[in-house]
C-alpha positions, -999 to 999 in steps of 0.1 A, spaced: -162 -60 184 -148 -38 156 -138 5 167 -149 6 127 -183 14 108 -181 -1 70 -186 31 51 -189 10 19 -191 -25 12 -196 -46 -23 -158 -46 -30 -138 -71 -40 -98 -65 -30 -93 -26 -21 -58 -13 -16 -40 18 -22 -63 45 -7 -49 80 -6 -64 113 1 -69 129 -29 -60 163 -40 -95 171 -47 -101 158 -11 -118 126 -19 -103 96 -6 -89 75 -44 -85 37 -39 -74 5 -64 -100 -19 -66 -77 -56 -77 -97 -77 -96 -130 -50 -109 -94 -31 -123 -103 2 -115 -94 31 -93 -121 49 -79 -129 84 -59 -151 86 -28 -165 115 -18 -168 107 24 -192 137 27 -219 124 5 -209 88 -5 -204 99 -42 -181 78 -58 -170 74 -94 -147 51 -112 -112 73 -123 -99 49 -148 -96 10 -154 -66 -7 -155 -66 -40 -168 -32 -60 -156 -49 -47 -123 -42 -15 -101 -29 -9 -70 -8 18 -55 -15 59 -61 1 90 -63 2 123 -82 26 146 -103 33 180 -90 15 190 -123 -20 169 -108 -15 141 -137 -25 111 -112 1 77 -114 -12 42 -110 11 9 -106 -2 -12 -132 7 -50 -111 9 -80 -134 31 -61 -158 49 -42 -138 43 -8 -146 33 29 -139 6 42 -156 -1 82 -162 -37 93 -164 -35 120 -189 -61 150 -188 -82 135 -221 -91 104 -197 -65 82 -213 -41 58 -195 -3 62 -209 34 43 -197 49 65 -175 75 37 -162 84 -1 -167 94 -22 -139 100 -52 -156 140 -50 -152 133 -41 -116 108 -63 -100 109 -93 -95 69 -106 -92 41 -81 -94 39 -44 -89 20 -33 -60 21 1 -34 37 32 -42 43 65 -28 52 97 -46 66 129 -32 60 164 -38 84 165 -68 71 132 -84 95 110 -77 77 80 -70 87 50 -48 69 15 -58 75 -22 -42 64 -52 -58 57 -88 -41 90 -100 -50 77 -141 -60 40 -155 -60 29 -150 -26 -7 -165 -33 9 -197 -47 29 -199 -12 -3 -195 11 -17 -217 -8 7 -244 -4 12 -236 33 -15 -216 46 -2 -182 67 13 -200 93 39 -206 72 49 -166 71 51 -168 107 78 -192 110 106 -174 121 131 -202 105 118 -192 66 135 -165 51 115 -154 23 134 -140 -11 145 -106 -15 137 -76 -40 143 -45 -51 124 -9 -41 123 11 -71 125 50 -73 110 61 -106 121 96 -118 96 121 -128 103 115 -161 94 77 -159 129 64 -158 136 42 -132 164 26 -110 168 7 -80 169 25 -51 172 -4 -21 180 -39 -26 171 -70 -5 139 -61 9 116 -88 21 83 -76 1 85 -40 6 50 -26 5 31 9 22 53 33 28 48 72 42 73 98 49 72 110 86 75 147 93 113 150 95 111 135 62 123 99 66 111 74 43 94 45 63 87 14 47 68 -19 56 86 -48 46 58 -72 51 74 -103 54 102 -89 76 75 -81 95 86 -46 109 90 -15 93 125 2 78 137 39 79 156 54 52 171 91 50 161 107 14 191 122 -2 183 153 -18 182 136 -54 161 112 -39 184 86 -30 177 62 0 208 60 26 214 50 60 189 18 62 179 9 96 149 -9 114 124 11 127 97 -12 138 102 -47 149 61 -61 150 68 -100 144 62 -106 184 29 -87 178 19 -110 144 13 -77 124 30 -84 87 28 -48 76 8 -42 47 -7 -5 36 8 24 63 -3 61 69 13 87 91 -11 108 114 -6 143 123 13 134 153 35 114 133 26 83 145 21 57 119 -7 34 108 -5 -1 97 -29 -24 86 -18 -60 103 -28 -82 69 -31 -113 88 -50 -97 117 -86 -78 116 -70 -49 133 -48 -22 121 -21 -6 149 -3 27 158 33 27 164 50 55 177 93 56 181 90 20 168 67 6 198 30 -3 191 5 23 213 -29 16 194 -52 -8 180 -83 -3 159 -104 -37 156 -117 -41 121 -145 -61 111 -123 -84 90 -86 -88 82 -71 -51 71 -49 -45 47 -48 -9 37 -52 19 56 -52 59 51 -57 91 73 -82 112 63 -83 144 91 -93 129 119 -101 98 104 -86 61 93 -95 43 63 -91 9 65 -93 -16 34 -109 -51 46 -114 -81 32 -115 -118 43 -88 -124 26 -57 -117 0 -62 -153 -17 -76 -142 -53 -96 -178 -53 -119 -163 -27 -120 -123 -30 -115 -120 -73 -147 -142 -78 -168 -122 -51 -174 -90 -39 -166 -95 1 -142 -62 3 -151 -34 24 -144 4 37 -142 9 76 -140 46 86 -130 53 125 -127 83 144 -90 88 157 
């Protein structure tokens, strides 16, 4: 039995959610290529911009200008204040298959993954047992850090589909490396830079292939399990928590004193893009 309620349903693939600077929880909608606003108090919601190589992860400029990684061409988008969506960064000499999470700091310096080769095609030749084999090691690829300016660099190599990430309180950089399944520290240099990479989470003996992560106020951190209808609280790298879902989760976010969790059946686009089987689960922490 799920710990969630769906607070709304008629999605089709919802990722990226972040609290909002207007309070209102913003999330990417895949394949309906729009980011949207929820208002949780009243259910408002409207539709912030539409992206058509497809959305996913959020952030914002210091100046409130909100950032949106544009996935199939790998890029980051700028929603100016006249409504219109402008480059703000290309990824295309940095990742290696689609664009996907990202997380941006308080002086806009903004941190985006990307799938690093078709993941789909690879389920769909194997099915997701094949992730859990322990003898496959999937390809590498690049995190990028992309200045507030737009330009962008590498700032890790190697990572095995580096997706959510969050900073925790003393202001390390955790990452989920999905298909490493656990999640990786970094310290942030003072220009940004990532040093002294280490593991912070081992989860394969738990089956949780990290996807979307949040940090609590406690500093524990949030991840949604992507091959499980569950999403887990680890704390100093151990798992302490698990809120059931109502279907697998792949996104989560905390809201106060509440988690967000994106749901679908599935990631496979052959099932979710052609329907509208995506949901948002709300629990109490």
């Amino acid at each position: 039995m799920a710990d969630t309620t769906v607070l709304r349903d008629d999605l089709r693939f919802g990722e990226g959610p972040r609290h909002g600077p207007d309070g209102r929880l913003f999330y990417s909608d895949f394949y309906d290529h729009q980011v949207r606003a929820l208002d949780l108090a009243t259910g408002e919601q409207e539709v912030v911009c539409e992206v058509p190589e497809q959305p996913s992860g959020l952030g914002w400029l210091p100046d409130g200008r909100l950032l949106v990684v544009s996935m199939r061409d790998r890029a980051v988008l700028r929603l100016e204040p006249d409504g219109t969506l402008a480059p703000h960064a290309d990824l295309s000499g940095i990742a290696t298959f689609h664009a996907n999470d990202m997380l941006v700091d308080d002086r806009g310096r903004a941190y985006v993954g990307n799938f690093g080769f078709d993941l789909h095609a690879a389920i769909a030749q194997g099915g997701e047992e094949a992730l859990l084999d322990p003898e496959w090691v999937p390809p590498g690829t690049p995190l990028a850090l992309v200045r507030p300016d737009g330009t962008a660099e590498v700032a890790a190599d190697d990572l095995k589909f580096p997706n959510g990430m969050a900073f925790l309180p003393d202001g390390t950089l955790v990452v989920a490396e999905t298909l490493a399944f656990g999640l990786t520290a970094f310290d942030v240099a003072e220009d940004g830079a990532l040093t002294n990479r280490r593991p912070w989470a081992a989860l394969r003996e738990h089956s949780v292939a990290p996807d979307g992560i949040a940090v609590d106020a406690e500093g524990g951190v949030w991840v949604a399990a992507a091959l499980q209808p569950c999403a887990v609280r680890v704390v100093a790298g151990e798992v302490v928590q698990r809120v059931e879902t109502t279907q697998t989760c792949f996104a989560v976010a905390v809201l106060g004193s509440r988690l967000v969790c994106c749901t679908a059946p599935t990631s496979q686009p052959e099932v979710v893009a052609g329907a509208r089987l995506g949901r948002l689960e709300v629990c109490d922490l």
